[in-house]
DRENDO-1510 file (C-alpha; in Angstrom, 1 decimal, always signed):
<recs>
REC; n; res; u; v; w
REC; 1; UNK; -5.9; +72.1; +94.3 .
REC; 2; UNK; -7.6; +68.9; +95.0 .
REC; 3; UNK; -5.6; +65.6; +93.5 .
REC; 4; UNK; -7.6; +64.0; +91.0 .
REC; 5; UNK; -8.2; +60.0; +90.1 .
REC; 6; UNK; -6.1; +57.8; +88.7 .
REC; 7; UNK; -7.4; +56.2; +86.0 .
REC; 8; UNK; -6.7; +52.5; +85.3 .
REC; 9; UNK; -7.9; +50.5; +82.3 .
REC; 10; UNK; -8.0; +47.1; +82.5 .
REC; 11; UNK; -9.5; +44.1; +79.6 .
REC; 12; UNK; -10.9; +41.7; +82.2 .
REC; 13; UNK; -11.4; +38.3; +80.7 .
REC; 14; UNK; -13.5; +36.2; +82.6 .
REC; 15; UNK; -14.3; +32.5; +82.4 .
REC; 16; UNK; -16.5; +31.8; +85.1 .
REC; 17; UNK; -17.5; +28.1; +85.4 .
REC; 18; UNK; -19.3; +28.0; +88.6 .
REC; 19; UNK; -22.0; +30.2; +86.7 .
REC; 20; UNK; -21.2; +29.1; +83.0 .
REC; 21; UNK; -20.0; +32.6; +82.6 .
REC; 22; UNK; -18.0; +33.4; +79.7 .
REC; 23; UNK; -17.1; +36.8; +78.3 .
REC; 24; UNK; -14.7; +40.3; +78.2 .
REC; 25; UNK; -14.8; +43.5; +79.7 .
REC; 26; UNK; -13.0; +46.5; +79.3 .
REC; 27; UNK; -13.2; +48.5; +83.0 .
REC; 28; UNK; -12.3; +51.3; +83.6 .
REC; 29; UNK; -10.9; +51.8; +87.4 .
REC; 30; UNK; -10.8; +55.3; +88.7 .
REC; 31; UNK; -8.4; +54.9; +92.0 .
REC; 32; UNK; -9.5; +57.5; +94.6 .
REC; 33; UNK; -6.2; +59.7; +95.3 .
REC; 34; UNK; -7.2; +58.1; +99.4 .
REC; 35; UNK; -8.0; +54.5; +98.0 .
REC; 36; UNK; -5.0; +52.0; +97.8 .
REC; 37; UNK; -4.2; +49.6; +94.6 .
REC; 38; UNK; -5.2; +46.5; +96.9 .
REC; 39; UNK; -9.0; +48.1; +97.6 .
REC; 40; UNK; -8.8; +48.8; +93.9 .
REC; 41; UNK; -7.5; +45.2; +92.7 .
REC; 42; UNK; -10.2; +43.7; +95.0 .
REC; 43; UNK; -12.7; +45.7; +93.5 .
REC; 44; UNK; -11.7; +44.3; +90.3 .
REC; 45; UNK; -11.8; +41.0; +91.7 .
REC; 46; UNK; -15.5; +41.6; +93.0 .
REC; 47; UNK; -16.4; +42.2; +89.9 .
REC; 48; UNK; -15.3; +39.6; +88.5 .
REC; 49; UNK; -17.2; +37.4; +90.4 .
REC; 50; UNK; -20.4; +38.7; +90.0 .
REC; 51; UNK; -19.4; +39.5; +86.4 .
REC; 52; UNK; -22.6; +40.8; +84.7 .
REC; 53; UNK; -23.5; +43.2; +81.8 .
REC; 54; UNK; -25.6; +45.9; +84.2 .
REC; 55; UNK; -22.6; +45.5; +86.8 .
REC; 56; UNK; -21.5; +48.7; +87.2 .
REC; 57; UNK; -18.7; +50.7; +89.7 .
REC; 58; UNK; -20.2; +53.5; +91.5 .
REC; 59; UNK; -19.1; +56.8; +92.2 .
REC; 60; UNK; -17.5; +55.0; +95.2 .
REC; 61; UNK; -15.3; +56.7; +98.0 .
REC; 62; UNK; -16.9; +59.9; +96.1 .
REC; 63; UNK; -20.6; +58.8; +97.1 .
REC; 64; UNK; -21.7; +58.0; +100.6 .
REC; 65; UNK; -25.0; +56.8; +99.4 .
REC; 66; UNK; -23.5; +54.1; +96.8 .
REC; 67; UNK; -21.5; +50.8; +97.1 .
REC; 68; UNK; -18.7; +50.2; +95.2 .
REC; 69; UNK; -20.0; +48.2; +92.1 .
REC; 70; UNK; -24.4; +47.5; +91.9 .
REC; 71; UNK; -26.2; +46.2; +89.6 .
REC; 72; UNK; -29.6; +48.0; +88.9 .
REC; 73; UNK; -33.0; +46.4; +87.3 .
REC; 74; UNK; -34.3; +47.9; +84.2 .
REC; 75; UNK; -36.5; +49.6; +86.7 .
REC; 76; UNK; -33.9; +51.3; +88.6 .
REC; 77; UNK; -34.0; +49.5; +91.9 .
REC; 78; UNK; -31.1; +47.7; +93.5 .
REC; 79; UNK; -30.3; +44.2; +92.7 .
REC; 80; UNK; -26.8; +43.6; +94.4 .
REC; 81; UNK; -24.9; +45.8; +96.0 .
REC; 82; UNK; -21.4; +45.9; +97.0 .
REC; 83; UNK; -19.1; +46.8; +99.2 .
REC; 84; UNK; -15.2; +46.6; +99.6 .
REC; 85; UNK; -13.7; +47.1; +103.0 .
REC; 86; UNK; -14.7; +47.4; +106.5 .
REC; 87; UNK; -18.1; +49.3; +106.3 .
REC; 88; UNK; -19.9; +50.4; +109.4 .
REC; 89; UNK; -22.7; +48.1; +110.5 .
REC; 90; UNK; -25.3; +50.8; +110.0 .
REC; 91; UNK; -24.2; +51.4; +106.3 .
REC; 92; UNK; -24.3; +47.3; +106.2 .
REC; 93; UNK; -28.0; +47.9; +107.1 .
REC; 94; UNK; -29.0; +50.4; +105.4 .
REC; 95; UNK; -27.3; +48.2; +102.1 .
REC; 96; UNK; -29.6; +45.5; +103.4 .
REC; 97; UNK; -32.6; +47.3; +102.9 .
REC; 98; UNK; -32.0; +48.6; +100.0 .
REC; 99; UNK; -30.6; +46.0; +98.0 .
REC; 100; UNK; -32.1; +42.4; +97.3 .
REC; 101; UNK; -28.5; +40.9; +98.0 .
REC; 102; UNK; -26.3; +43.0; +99.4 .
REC; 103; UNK; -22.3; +41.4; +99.1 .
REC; 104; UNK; -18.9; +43.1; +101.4 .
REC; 105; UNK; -16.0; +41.7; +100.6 .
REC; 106; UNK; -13.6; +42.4; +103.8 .
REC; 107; UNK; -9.5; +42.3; +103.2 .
REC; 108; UNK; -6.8; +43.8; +105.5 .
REC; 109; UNK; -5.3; +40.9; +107.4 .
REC; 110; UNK; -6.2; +41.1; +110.9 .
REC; 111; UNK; -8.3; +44.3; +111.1 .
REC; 112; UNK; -11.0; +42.4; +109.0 .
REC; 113; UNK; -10.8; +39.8; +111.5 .
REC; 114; UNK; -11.4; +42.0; +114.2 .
REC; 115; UNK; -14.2; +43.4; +112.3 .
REC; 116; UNK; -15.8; +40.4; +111.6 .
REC; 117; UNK; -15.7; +39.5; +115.6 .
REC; 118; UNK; -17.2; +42.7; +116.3 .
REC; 119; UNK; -20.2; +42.6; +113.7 .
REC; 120; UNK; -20.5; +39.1; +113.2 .
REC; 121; UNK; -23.4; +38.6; +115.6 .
REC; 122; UNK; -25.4; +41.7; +114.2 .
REC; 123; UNK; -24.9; +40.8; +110.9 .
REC; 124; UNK; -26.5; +37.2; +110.8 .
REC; 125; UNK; -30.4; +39.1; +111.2 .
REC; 126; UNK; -29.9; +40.0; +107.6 .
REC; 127; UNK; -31.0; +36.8; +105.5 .
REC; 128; UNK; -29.8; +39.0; +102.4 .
REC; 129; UNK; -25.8; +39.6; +103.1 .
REC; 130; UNK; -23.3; +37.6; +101.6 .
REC; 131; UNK; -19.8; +38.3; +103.7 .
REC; 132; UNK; -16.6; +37.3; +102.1 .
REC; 133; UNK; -12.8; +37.9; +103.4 .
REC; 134; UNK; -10.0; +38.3; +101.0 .
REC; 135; UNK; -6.6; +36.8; +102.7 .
REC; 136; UNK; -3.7; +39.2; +103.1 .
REC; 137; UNK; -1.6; +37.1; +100.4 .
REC; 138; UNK; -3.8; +37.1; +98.1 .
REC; 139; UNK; -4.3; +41.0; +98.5 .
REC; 140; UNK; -0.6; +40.9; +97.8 .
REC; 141; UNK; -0.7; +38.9; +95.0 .
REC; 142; UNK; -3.2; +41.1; +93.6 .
REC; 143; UNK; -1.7; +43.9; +94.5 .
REC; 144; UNK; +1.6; +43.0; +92.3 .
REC; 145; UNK; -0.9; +42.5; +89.1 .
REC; 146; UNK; -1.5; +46.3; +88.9 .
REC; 147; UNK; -0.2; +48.0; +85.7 .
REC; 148; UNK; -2.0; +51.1; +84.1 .
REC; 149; UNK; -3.1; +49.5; +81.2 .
REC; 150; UNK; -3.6; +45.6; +82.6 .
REC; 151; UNK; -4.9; +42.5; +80.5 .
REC; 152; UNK; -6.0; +40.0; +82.9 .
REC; 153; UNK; -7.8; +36.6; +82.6 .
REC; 154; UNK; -10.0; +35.2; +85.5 .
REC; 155; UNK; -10.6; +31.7; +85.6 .
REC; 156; UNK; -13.3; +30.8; +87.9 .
REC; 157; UNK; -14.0; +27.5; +89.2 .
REC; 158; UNK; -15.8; +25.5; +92.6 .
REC; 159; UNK; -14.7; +28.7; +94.2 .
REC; 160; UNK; -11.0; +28.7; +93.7 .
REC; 161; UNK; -10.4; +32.1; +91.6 .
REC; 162; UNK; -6.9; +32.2; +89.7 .
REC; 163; UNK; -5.5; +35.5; +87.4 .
REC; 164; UNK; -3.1; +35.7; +84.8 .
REC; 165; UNK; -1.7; +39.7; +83.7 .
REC; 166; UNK; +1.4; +39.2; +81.7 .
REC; 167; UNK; +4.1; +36.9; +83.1 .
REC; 168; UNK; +2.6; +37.4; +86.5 .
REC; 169; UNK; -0.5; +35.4; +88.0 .
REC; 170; UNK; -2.1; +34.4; +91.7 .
REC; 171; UNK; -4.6; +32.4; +93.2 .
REC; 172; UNK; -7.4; +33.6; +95.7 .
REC; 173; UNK; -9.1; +31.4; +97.4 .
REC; 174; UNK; -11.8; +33.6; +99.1 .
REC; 175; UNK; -12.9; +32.7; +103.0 .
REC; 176; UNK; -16.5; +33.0; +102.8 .
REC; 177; UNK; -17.8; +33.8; +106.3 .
REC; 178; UNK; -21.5; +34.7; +105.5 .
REC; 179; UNK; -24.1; +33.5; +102.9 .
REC; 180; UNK; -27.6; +34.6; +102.5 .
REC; 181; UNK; -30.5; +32.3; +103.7 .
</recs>
């Protein structure tokens, strides 16, 4: 019998002052039984910096033809896609034309600085990629924010990102290591 989800609820508050960004969410975050509660917690965190009402999570580690959140227009095409993790650079590609902006946000210490020396140079042709690497600690301090039932506030501001769950909060201070042109 095949292990199911784990289903995580969170009430994401987000005050977002680099975009004037102000509002709640109530996610719900199905962990893969294979995905880890640091790939999930950055997840959250993605979303919370593209925040939007059309954001949505995908079908994920499920789906080998969807990122991990997206936002769709009203017309069904791709507006942002992204990606958590250390995708291959013909899935980075294939995002890239596919998407309008396509956004990976890298974490796992050393292997997503290996990965970022290995693709970095094939990566720059895309004027549409945003690359952004989430620091072991902070995937740490992330990590110890998980509950089942979390209530977290973001606070969001000249690119600094700090969260508060309960009596327990961290700082992430993403390394950005791609923008688009």
């Amino acid at each position: 019998m095949a292990i199911s989800a784990t289903i995580f609820k969170a009430s994401l508050q987000i005050s977002d002052m680099d975009r004037n960004y102000y509002a709640e969410h109530l996610l719900t975050l199905a962990r893969h039984p294979s995905e880890t509660d640091e790939r999930m917690m950055v997840r959250m965190l993605a979303f919370a910096l593209h925040a939007d009402e059309q954001l949505s999570f995908t079908r994920g580690l499920c789906a080998d033809e969807e990122p991990d959140l997206w936002l769709k227009s009203l017309s069904d095409e791709i507006e942002l896609w992204i990606d958590v993790g250390l995708p291959d650079e013909r899935r980075v590609r294939k995002a890239c034309n596919r998407s309008a902006l396509v956004c990976l946000y890298l974490y796992g210490g050393r292997g997503a600085d290996l990965w970022w020396q290995r693709n970095a140079e094939k990566l720059k042709r895309f004027s549409n990629l945003q690359v952004v690497e989430i620091s072991d600690l902070s995937c740490k301090e992330l990590t110890a924010l998980v509950q089942r039932n979390m209530q977290v506030q973001c606070t969001i501001q000249d690119g600094e990102i700090w969260l508060n769950a309960g009596d327990r909060s961290c700082s992430v201070t993403p390394l950005v290591r791609q923008l688009p042109t």
